[in-house]
C-alpha positions as CSV (number, residue, x, y, z in Angstrom):
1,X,0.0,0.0,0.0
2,X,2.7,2.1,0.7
3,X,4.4,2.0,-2.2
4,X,1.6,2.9,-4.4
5,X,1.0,6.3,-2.6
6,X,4.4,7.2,-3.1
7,X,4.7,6.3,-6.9
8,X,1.0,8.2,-7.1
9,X,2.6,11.2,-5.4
10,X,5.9,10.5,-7.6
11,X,3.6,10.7,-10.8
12,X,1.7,14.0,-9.7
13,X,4.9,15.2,-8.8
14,X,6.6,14.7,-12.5
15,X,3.6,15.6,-14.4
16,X,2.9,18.9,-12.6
17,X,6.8,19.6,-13.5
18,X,6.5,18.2,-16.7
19,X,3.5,20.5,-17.4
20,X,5.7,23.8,-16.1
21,X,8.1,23.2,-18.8
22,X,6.3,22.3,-21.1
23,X,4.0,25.8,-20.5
24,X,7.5,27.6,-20.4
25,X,9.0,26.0,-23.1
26,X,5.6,27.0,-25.6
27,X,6.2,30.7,-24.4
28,X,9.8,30.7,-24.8
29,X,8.9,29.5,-28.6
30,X,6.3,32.2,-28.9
31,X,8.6,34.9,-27.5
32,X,11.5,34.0,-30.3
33,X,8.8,33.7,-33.0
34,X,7.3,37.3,-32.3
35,X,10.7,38.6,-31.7
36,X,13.0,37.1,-34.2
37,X,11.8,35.2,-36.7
38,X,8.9,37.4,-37.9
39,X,10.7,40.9,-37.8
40,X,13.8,39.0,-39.7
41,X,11.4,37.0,-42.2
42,X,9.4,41.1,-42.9
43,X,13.0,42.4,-43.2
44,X,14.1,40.0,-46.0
45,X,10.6,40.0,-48.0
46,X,9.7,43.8,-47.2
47,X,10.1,45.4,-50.7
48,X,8.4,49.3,-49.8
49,X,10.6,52.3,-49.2
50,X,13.1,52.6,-46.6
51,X,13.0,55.7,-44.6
52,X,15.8,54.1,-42.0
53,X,18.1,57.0,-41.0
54,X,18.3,61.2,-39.9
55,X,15.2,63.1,-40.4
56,X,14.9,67.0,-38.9
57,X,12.5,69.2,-38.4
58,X,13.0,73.2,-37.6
59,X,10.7,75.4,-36.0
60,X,11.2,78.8,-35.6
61,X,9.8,81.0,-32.7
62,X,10.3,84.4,-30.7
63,X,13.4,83.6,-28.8
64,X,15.2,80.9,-31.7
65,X,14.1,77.5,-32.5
66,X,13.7,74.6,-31.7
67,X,15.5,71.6,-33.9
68,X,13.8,67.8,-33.6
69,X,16.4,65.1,-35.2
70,X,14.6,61.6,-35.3
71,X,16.8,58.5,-35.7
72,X,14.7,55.8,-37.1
73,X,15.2,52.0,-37.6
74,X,13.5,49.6,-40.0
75,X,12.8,46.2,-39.8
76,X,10.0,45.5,-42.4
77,X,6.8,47.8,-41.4
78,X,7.8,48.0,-37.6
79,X,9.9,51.4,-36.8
80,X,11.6,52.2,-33.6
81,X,14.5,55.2,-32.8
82,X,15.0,58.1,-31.0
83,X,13.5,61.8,-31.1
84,X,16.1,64.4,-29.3
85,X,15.0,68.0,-29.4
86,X,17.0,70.8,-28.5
87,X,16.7,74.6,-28.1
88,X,18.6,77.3,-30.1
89,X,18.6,80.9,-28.9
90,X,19.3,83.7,-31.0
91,X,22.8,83.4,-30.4
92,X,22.9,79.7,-31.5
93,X,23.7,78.1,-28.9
94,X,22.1,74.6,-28.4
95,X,20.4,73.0,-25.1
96,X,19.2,69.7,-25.2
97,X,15.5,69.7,-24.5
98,X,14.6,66.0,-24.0
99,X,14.5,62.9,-25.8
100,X,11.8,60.3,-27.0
101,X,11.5,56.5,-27.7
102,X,9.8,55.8,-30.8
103,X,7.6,52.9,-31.9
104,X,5.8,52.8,-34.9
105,X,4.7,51.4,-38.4
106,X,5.1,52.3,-41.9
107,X,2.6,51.2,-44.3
108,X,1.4,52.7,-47.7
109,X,4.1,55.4,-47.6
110,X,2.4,56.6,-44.3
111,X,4.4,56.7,-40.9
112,X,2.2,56.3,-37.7
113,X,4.5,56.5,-34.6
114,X,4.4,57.0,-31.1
115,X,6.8,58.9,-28.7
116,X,7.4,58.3,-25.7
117,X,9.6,60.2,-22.9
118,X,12.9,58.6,-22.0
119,X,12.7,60.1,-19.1
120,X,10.3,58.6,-16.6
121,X,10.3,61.9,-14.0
122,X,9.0,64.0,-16.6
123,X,6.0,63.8,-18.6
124,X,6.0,63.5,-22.2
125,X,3.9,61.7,-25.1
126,X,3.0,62.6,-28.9
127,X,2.5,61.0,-31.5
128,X,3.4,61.2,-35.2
129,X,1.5,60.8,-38.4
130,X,3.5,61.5,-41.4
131,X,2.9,60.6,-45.4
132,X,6.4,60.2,-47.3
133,X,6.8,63.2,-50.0
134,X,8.8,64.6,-52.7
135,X,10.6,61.0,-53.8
136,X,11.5,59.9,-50.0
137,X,13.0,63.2,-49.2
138,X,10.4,64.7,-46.9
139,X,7.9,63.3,-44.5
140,X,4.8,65.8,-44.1
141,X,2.1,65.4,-41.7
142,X,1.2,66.4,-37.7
143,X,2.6,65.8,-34.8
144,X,0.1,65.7,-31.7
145,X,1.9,66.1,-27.9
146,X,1.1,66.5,-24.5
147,X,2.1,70.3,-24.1
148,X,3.4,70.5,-20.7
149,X,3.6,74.9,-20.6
150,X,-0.7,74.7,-21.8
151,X,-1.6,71.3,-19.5
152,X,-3.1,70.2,-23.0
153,X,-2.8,68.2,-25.5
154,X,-1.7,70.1,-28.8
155,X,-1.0,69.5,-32.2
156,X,1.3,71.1,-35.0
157,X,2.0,70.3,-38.7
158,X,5.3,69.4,-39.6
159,X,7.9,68.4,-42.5
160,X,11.0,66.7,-41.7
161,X,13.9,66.6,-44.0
162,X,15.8,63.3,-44.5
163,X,19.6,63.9,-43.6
């Protein structure tokens, strides 16, 4: 009698473990799949435009300007990079503002991208939606923000230059 509760226990014992890495091993397959696979397999097949690299955009106001450089990356339709803005007074000299994360897709020539703050003690979101112009040159469109100085949310239209 004995022995049969303990190989009873022993076989709930193994499947329940058996079960855990079975359940981890799945997700761990998914997880490579959704990272890997699929964003090398778009990459290799994706035959659009490539708008990978420096784009800026200038705006001009009272007391100098404000100059936004994006750095994008393209792996098929799924964009990510940086946004840095910084300040230039009248006398030229530049301040770095902040910086964004940005995520994003590109489809039909259209860029749809969020930003986010890389700095988690300060607020800051937007989001961009650009249409590719003038042979892959320009991107033209809006970008909508959180405007910290109004407490609103704003919006502003845009052209950035590829550099």
């Amino acid at each position: 009698m004995e022995t049969n509760s303990i190989n009873i226990s022993f076989s709930i014992v193994i499947g329940v473990i058996s079960g855990v890495l079975t359940t981890m091993l799945i997700f761990f397959i998914g997880f490579v799949f959704k990272k890997f696979l699929i964003p090398w397999y778009q990459s290799i097949t994706y035959r659009g435009l490539d708008i990978s690299g420096q784009w800026e955009y200038e705006m001009k106001h009272g007391d100098g300007s404000d100059l936004i450089t994006m750095n994008l990356r393209q792996k098929g339709h799924n964009i990510t990079g940086i946004d840095e803005a910084f300040k230039i007074d009248n006398n030229g000299k530049h301040t770095k503002a902040t910086s964004f994360k940005i995520s994003g897709l590109f489809f039909d020539g259209y860029l749809v991208a969020y930003l986010i703050s890389e700095n988690r003690t300060s607020r800051g979101c937007g989001s961009l939606t650009l249409q590719v112009i003038k042979a892959g040159s320009e991107m033209e469109g809006y970008f909508s923000y959180y405007d910290v100085k109004l407490n609103c949310v704003n919006s502003n239209k845009i052209t950035y230059i590829r550099k």
